[in-house]
FIKOLZA-1660 file (N, C-alpha, C; in steps of 0.1 Angstrom, whole numbers, plus 5000, padded with zeros to 4 digits):
% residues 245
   i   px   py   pz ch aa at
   1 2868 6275 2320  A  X  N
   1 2866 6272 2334  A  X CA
   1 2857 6282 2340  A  X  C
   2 2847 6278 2347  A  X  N
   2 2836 6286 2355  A  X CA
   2 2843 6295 2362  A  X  C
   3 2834 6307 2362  A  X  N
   3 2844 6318 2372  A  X CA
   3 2838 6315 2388  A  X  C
   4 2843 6319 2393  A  X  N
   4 2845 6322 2410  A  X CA
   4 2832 6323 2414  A  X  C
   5 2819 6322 2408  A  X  N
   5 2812 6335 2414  A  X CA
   5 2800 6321 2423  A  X  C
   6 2797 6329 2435  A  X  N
   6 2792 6321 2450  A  X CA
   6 2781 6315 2450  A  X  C
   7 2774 6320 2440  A  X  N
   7 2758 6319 2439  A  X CA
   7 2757 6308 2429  A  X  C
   8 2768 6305 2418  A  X  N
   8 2771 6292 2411  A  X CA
   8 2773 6281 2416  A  X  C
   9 2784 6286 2432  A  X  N
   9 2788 6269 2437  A  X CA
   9 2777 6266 2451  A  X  C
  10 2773 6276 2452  A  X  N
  10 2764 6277 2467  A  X CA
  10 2756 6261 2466  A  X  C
  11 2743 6262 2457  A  X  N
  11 2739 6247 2457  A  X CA
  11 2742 6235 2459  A  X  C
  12 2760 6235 2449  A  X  N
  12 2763 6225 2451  A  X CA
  12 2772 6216 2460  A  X  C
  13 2777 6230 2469  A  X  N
  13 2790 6231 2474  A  X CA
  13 2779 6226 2492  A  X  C
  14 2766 6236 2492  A  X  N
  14 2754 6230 2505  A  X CA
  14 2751 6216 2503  A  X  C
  15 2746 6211 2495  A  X  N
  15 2745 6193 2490  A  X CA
  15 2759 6186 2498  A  X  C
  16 2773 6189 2491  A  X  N
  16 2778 6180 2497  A  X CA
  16 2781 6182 2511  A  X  C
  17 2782 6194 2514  A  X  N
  17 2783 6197 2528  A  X CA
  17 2775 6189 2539  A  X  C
  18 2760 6184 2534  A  X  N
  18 2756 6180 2539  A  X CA
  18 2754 6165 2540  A  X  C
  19 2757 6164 2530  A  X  N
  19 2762 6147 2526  A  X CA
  19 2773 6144 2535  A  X  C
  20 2785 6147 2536  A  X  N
  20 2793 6148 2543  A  X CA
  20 2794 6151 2557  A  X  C
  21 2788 6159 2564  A  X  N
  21 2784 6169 2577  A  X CA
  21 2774 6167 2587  A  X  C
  22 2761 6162 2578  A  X  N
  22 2746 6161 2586  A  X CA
  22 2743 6146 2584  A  X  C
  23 2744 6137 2577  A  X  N
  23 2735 6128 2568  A  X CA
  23 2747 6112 2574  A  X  C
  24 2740 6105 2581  A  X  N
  24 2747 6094 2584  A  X CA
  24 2748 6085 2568  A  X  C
  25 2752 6074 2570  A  X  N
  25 2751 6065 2562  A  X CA
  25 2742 6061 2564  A  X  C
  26 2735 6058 2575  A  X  N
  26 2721 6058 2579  A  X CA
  26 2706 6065 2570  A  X  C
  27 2710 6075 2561  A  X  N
  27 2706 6085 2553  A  X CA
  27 2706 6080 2538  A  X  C
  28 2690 6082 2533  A  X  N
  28 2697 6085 2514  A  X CA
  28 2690 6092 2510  A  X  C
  29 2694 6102 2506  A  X  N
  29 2692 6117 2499  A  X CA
  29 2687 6114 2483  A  X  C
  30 2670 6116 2478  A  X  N
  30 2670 6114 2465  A  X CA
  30 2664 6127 2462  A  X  C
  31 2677 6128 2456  A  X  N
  31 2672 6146 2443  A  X CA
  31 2677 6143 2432  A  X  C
  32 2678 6153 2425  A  X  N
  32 2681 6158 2412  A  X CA
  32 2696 6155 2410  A  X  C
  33 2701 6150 2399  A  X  N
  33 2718 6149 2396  A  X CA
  33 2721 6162 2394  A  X  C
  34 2715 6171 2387  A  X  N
  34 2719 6185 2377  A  X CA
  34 2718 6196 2389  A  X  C
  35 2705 6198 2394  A  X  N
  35 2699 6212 2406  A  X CA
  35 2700 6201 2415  A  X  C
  36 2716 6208 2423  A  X  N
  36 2714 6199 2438  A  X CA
  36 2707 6208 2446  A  X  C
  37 2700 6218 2444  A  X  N
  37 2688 6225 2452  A  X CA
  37 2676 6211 2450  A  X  C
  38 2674 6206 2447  A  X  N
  38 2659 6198 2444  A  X CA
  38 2667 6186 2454  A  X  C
  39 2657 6185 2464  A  X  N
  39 2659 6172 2473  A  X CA
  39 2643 6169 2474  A  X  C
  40 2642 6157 2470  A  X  N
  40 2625 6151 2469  A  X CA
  40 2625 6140 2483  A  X  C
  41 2635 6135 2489  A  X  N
  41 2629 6132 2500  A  X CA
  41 2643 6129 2508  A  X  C
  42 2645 6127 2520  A  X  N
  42 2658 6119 2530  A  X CA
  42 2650 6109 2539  A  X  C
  43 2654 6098 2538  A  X  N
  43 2654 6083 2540  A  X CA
  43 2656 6083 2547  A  X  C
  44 2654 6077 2562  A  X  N
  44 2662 6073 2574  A  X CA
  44 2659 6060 2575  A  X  C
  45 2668 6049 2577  A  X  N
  45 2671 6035 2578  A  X CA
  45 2678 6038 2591  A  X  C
  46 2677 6049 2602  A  X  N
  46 2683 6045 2614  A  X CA
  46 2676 6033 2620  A  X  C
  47 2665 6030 2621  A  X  N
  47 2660 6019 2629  A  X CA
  47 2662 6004 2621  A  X  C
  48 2664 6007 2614  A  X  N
  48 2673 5992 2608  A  X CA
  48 2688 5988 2610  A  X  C
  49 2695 6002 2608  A  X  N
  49 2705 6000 2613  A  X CA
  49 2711 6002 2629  A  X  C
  50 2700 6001 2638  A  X  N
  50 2699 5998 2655  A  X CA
  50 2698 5982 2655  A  X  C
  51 2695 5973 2647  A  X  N
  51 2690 5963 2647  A  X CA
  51 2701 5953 2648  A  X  C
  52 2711 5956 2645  A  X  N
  52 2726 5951 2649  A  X CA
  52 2727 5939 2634  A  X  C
  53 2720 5941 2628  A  X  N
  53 2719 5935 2608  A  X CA
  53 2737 5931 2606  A  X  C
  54 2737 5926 2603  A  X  N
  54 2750 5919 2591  A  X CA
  54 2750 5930 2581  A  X  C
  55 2762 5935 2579  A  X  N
  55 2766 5948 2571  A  X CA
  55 2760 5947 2557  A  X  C
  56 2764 5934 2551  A  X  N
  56 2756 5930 2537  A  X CA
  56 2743 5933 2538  A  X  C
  57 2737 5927 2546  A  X  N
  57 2719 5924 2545  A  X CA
  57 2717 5942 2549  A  X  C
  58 2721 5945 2559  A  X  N
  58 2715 5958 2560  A  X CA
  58 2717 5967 2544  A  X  C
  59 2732 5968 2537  A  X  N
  59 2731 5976 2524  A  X CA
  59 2721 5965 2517  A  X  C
  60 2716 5960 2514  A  X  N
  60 2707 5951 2504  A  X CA
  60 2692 5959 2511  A  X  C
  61 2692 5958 2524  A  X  N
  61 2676 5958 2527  A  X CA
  61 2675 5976 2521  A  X  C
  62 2684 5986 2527  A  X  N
  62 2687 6000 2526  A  X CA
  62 2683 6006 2511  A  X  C
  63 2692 5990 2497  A  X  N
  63 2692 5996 2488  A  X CA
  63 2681 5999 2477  A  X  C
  64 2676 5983 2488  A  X  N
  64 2660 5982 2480  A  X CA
  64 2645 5985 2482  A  X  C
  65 2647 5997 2493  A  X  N
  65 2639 6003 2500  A  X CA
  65 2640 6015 2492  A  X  C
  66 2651 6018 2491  A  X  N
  66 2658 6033 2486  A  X CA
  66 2652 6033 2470  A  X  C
  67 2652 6021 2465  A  X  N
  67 2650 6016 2448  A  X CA
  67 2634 6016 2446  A  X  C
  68 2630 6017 2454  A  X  N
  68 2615 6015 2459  A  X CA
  68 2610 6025 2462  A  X  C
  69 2613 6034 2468  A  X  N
  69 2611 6050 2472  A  X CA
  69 2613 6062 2461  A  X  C
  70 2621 6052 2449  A  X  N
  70 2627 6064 2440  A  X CA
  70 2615 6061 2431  A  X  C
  71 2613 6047 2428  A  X  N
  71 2604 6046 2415  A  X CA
  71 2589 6052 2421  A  X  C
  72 2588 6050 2432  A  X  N
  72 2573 6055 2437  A  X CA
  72 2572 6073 2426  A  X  C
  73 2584 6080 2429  A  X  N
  73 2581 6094 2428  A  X CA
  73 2587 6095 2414  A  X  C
  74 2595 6083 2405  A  X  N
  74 2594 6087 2391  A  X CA
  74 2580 6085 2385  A  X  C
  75 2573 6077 2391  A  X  N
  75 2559 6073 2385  A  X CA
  75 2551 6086 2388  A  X  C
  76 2557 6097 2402  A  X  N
  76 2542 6108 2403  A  X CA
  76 2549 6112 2393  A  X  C
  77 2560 6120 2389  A  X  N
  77 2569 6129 2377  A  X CA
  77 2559 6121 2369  A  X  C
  78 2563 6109 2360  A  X  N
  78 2553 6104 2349  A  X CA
  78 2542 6105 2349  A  X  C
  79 2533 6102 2356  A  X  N
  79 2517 6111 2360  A  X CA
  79 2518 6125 2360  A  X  C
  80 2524 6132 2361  A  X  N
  80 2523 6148 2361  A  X CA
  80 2525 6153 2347  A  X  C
  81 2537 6142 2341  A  X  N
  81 2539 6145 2325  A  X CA
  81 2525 6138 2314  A  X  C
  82 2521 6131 2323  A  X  N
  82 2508 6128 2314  A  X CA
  82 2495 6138 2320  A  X  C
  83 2494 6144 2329  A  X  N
  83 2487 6150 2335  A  X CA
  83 2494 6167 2342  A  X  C
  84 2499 6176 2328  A  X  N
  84 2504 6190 2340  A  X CA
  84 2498 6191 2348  A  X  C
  85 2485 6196 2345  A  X  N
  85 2477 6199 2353  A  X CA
  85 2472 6198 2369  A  X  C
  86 2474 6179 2374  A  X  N
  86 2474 6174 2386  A  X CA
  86 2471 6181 2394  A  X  C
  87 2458 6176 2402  A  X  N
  87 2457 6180 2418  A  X CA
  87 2457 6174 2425  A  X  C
  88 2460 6161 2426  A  X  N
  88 2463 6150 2432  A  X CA
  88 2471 6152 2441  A  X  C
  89 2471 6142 2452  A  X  N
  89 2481 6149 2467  A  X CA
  89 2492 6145 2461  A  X  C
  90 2498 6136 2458  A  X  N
  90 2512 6132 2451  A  X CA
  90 2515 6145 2444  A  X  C
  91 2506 6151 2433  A  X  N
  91 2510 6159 2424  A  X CA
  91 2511 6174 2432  A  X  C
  92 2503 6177 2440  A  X  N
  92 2506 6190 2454  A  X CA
  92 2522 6187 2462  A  X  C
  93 2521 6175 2464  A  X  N
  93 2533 6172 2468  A  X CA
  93 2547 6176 2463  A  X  C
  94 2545 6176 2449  A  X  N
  94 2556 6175 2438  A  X CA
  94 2562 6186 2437  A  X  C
  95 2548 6197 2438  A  X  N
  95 2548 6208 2433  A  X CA
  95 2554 6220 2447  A  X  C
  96 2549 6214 2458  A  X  N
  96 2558 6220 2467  A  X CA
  96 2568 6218 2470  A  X  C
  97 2577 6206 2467  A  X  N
  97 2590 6203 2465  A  X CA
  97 2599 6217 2457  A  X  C
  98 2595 6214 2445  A  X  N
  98 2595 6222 2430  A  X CA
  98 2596 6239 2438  A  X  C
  99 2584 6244 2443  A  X  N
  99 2587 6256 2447  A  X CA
  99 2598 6260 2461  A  X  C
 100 2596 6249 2466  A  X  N
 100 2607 6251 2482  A  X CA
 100 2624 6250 2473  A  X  C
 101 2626 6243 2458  A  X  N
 101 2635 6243 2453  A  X CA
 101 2637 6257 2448  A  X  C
 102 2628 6262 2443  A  X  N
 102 2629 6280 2432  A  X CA
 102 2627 6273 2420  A  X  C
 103 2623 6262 2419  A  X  N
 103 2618 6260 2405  A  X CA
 103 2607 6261 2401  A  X  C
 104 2606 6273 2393  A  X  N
 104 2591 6278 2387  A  X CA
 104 2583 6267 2374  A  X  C
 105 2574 6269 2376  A  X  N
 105 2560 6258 2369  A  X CA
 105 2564 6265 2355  A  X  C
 106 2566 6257 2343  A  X  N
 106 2561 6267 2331  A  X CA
 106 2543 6267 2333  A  X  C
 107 2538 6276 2322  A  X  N
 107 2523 6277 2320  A  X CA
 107 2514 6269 2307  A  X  C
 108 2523 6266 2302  A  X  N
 108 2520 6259 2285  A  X CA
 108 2520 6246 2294  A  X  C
 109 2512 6235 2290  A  X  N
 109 2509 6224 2293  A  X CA
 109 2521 6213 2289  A  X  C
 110 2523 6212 2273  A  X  N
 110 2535 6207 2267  A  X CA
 110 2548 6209 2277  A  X  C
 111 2549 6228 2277  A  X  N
 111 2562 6225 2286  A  X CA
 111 2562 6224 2302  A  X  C
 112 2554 6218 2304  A  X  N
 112 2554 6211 2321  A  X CA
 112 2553 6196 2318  A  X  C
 113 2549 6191 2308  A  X  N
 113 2549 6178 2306  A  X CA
 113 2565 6174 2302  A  X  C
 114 2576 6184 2295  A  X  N
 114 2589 6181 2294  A  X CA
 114 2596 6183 2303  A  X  C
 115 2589 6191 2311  A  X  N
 115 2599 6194 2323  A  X CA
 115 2595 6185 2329  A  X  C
 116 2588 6179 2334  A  X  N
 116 2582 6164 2344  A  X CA
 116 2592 6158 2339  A  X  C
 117 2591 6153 2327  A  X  N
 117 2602 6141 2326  A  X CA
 117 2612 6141 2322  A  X  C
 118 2616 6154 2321  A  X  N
 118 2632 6155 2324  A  X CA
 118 2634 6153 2341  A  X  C
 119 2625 6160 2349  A  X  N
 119 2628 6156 2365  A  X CA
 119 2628 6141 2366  A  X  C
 120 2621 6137 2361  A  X  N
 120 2620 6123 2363  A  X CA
 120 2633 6110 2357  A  X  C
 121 2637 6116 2349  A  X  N
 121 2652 6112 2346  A  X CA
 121 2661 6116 2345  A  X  C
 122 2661 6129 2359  A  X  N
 122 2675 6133 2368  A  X CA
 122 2676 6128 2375  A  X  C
 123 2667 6123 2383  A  X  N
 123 2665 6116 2396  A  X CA
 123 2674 6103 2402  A  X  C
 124 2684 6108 2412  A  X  N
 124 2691 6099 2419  A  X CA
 124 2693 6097 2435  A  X  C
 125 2698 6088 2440  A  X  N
 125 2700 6084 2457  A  X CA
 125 2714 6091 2457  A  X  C
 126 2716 6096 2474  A  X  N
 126 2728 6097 2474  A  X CA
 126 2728 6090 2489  A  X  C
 127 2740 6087 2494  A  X  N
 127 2739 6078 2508  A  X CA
 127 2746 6087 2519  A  X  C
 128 2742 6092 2529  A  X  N
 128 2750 6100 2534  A  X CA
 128 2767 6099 2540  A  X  C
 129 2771 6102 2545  A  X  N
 129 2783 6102 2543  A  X CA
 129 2797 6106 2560  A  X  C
 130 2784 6112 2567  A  X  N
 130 2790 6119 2577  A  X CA
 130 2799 6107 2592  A  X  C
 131 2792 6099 2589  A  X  N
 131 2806 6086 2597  A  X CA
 131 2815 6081 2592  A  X  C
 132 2819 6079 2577  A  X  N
 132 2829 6079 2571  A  X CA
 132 2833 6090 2572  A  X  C
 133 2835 6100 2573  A  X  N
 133 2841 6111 2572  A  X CA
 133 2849 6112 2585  A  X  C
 134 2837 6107 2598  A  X  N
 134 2841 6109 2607  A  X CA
 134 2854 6099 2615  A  X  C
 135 2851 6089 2612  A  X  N
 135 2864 6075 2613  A  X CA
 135 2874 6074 2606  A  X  C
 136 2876 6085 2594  A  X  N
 136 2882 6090 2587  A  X CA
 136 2887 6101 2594  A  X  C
 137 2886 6104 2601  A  X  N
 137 2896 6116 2612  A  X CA
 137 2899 6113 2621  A  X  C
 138 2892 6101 2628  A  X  N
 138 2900 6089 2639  A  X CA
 138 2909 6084 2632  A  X  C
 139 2911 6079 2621  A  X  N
 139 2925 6067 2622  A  X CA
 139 2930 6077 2610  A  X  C
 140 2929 6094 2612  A  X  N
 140 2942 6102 2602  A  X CA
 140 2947 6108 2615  A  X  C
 141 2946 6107 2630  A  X  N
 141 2948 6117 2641  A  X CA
 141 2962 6112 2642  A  X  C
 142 2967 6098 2641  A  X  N
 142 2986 6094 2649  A  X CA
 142 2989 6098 2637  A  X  C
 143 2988 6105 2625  A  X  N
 143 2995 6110 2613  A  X CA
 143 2995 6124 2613  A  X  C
 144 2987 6129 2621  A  X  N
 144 2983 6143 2619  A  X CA
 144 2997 6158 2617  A  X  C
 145 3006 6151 2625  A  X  N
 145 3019 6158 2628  A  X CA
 145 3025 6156 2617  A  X  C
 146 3025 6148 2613  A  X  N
 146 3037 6140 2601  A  X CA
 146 3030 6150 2589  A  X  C
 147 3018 6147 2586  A  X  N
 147 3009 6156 2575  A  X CA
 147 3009 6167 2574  A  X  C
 148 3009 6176 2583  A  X  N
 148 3007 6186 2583  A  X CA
 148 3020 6193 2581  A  X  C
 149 3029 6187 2589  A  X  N
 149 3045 6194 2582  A  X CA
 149 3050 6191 2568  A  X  C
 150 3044 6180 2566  A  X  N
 150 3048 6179 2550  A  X CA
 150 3041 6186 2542  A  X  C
 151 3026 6191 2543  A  X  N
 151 3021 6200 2534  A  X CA
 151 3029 6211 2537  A  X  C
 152 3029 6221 2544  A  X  N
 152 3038 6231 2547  A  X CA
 152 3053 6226 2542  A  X  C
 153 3058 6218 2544  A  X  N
 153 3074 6219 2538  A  X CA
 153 3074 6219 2525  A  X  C
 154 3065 6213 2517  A  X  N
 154 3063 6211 2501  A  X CA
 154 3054 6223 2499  A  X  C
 155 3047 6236 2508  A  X  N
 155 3039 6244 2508  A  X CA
 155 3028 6242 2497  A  X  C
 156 3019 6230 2501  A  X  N
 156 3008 6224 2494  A  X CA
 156 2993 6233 2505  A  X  C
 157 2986 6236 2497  A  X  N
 157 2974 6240 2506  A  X CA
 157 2965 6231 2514  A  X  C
 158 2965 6232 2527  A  X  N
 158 2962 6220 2536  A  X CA
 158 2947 6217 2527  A  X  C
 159 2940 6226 2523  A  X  N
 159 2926 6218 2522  A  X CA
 159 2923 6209 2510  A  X  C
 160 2938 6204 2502  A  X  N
 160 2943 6193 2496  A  X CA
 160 2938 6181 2506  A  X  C
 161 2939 6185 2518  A  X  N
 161 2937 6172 2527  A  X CA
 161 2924 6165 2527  A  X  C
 162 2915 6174 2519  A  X  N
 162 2901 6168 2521  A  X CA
 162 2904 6152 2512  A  X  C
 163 2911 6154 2500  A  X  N
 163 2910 6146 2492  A  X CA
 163 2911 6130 2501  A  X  C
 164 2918 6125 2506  A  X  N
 164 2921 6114 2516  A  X CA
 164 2911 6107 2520  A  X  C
 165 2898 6116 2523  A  X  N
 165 2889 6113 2532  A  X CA
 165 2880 6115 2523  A  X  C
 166 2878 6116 2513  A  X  N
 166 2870 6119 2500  A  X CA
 166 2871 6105 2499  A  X  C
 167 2884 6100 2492  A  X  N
 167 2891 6090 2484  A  X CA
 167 2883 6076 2489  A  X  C
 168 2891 6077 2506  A  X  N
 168 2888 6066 2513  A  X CA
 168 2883 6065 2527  A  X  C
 169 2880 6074 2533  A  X  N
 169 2875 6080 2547  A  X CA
 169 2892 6076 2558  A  X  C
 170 2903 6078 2547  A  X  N
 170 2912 6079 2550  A  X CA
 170 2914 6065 2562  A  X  C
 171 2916 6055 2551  A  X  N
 171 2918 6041 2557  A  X CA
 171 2924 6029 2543  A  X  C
 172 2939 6030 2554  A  X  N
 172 2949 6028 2541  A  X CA
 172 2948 6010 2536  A  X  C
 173 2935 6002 2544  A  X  N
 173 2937 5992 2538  A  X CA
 173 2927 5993 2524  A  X  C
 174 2919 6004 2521  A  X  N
 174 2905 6009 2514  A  X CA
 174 2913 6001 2498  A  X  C
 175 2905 5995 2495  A  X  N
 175 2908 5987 2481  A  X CA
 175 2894 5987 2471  A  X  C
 176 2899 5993 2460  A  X  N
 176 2880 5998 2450  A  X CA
 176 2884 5988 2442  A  X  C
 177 2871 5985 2435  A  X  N
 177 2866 5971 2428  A  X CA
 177 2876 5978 2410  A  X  C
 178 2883 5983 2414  A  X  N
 178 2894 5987 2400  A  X CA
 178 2908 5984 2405  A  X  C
 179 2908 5979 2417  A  X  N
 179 2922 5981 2420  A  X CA
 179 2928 5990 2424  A  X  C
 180 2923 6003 2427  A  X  N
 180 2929 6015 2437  A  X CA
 180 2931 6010 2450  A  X  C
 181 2939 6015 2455  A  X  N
 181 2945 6008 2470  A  X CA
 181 2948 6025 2480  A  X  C
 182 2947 6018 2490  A  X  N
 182 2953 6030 2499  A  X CA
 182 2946 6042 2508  A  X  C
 183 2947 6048 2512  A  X  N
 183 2945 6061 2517  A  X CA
 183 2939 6070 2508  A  X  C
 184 2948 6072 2497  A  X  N
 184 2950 6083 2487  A  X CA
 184 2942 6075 2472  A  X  C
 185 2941 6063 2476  A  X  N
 185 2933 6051 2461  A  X CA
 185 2942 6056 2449  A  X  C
 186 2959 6051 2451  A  X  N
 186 2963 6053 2439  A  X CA
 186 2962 6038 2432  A  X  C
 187 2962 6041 2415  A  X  N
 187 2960 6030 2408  A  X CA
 187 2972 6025 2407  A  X  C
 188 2976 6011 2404  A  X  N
 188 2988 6004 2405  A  X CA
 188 2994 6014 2393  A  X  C
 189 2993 6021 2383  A  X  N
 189 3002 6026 2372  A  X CA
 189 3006 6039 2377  A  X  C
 190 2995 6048 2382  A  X  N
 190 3001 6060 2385  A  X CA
 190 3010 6058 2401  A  X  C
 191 3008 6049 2407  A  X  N
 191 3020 6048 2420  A  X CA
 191 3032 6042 2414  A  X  C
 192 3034 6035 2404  A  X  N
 192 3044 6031 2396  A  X CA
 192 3051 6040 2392  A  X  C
 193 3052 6055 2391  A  X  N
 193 3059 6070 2386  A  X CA
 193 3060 6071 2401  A  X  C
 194 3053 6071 2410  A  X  N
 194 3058 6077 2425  A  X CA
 194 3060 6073 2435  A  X  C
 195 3059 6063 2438  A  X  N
 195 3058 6052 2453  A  X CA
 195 3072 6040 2444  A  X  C
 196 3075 6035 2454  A  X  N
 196 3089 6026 2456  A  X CA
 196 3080 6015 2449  A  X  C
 197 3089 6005 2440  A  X  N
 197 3081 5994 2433  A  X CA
 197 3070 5983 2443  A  X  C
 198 3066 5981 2439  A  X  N
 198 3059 5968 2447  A  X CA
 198 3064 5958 2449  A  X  C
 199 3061 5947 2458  A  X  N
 199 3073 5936 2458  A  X CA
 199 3054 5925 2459  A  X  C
 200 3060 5913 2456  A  X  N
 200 3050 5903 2467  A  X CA
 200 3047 5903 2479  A  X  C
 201 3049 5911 2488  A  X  N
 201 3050 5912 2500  A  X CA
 201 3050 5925 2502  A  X  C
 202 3049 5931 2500  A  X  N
 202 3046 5953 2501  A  X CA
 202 3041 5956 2488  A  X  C
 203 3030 5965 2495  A  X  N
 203 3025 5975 2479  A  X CA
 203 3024 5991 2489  A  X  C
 204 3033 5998 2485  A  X  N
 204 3032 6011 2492  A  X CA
 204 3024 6020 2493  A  X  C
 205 3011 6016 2482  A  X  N
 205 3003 6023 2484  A  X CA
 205 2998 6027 2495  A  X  C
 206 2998 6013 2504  A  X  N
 206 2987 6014 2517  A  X CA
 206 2998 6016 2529  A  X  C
 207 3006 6020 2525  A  X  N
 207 3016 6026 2535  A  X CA
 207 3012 6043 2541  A  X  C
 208 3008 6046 2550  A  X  N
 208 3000 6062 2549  A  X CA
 208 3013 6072 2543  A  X  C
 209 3024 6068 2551  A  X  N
 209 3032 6078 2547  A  X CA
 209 3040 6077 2537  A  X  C
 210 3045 6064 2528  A  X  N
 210 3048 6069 2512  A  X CA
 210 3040 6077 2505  A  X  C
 211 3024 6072 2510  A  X  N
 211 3012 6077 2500  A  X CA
 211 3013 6090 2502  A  X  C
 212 3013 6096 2512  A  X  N
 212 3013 6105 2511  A  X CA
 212 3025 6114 2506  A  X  C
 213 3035 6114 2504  A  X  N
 213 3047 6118 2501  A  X CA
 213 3045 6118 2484  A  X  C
 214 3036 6104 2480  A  X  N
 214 3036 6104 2463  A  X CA
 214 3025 6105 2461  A  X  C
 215 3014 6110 2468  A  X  N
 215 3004 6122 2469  A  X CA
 215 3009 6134 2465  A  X  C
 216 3017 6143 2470  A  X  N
 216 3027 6152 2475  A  X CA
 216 3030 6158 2457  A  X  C
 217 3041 6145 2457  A  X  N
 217 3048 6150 2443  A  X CA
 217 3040 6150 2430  A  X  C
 218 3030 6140 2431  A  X  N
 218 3019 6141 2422  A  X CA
 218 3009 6154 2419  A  X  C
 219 3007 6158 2431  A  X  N
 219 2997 6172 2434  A  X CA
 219 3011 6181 2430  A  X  C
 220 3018 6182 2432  A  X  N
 220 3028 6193 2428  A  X CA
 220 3028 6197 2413  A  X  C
 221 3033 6182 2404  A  X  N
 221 3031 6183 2391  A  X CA
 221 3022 6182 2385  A  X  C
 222 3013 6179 2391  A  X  N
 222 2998 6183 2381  A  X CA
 222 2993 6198 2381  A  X  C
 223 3001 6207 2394  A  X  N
 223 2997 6217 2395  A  X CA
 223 3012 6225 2387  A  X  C
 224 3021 6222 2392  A  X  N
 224 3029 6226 2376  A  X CA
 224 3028 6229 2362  A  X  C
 225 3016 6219 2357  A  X  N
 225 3013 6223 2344  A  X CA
 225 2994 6225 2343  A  X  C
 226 2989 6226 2356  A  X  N
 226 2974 6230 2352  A  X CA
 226 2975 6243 2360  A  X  C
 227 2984 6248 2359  A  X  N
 227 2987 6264 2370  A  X CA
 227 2975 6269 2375  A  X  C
 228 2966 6255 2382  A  X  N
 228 2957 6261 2391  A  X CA
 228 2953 6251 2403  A  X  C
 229 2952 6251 2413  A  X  N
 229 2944 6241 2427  A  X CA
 229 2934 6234 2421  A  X  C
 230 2926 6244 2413  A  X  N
 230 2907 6239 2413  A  X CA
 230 2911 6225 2402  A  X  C
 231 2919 6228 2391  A  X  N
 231 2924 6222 2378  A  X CA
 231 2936 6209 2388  A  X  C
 232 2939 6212 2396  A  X  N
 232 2948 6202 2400  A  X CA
 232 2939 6189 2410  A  X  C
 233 2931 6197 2419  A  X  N
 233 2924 6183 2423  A  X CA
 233 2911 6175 2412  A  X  C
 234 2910 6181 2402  A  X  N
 234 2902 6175 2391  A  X CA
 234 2909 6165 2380  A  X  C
 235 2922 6170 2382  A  X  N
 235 2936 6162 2376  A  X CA
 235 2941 6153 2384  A  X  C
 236 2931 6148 2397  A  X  N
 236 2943 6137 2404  A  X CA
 236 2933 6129 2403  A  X  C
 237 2922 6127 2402  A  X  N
 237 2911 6113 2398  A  X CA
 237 2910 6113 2378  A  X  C
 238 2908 6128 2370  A  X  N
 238 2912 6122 2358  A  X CA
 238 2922 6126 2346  A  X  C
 239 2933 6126 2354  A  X  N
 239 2945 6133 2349  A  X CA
 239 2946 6142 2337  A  X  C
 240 2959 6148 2338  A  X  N
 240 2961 6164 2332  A  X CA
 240 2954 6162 2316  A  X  C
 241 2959 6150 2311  A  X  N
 241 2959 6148 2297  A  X CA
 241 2942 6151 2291  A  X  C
 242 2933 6148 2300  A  X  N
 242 2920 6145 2296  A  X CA
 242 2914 6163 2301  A  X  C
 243 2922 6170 2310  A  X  N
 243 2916 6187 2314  A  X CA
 243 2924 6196 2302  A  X  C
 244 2935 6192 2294  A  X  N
 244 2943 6200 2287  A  X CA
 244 2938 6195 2271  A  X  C
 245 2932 6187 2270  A  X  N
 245 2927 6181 2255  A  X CA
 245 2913 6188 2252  A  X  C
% end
């Protein structure tokens, strides 16, 4: 397990912060998967999404703009790998990216042609994130009392609570294309150990307060046998069995 140290999580820990914090859904963030220091461009689709669009057509128009924006700048990376050397404004471009990241140029020709195209197939969108987050603390506010005493009575560390609003922007009818349900997006097998059975007519998941209760006992024993926080919220999306193997 990585140690503690600030200057390890700083990059990646400022990326989501700002995914989360600064960056509407309005926003798509294309960098690097590996160095979340490398951000090659942010998208703004606010003026499409002022346009009062049908929720579909706007992610379709957003997605394919964004798919369009990305290939433009894998093709300069692939021109730079066929070309280190570039002085082309695209390739000036690249390169000031590159240095505003701290990533130094090698000098060998070869190795700036592998380094291009490894950048060029790290490269991903991210969508920003900061109105979910935020409507996700409007409809957790008439729970807020209820939550908060239960972490303290089960003495769970409140900043467990981010998970919720991670999960689902903490909106308990949130249903993912696998069948996670709820607040908390438990899967029908693991609420099966914690939540009251399901009937035709109730599935407790999307109940805020069972889920949260078999949130609770779940984060308890995962952290019972991964005797650590960091190890226990990594054990609630891919359980103990797969961090202890």
């Amino acid at each position: 397990f990585p140690s503690h140290d600030t200057h390890t999580y700083y990059p990646n820990v400022n990326f989501w912060f700002l995914i989360y914090t600064q960056f509407e859904s309005s926003s798509v963030v294309i960098h690097d998967k590996n160095n979340l220091n490398l951000i090659y461009k942010v998208l703004d689709f606010g003026h499409l999404h002022e346009k009062g669009l049908p929720k579909n057509t706007l992610y379709v128009l957003q997605q394919k703009i964004s798919e369009e924006k990305l290939d433009d700048l894998k093709k300069d990376l692939e021109n730079l790998s066929k070309e280190p050397y570039s002085l082309s404004l695209s390739a000036k471009k690249i390169y000031r990216i590159l240095k505003h990241a701290g990533i130094k140029l090698p000098i060998k020709k070869s190795d700036r042609s592998i380094l291009f195209t490894k950048l060029k197939n790290n490269m991903r969108t991210q969508t920003g994130q900061k109105n979910f987050i935020r409507d996700g603390v409007i409809r957790s506010l008439p729970y807020q009392h209820f939550i908060t005493k239960y972490f303290e009575d089960r003495n769970l560390p409140k900043e467990l609570l981010a998970i919720p609003f991670l999960e689902s922007g903490f909106n308990p009818k949130a249903h993912s294309k696998v069948n996670a349900l709820g607040v908390w997006q438990f899967m029908p097998l693991t609420a099966s150990y914690y939540a009251p059975k399901r009937t035709n007519d109730t599935d407790y998941r999307s109940n805020v307060g069972v889920a949260l209760v078999s949130a609770g006992f779940l984060m308890s024993e995962n952290h019972a046998i991964m005797k650590s926080w960091d190890l226990t919220v990594t054990a609630y999306n891919s359980g103990t069995k797969h961090l202890l193997s």
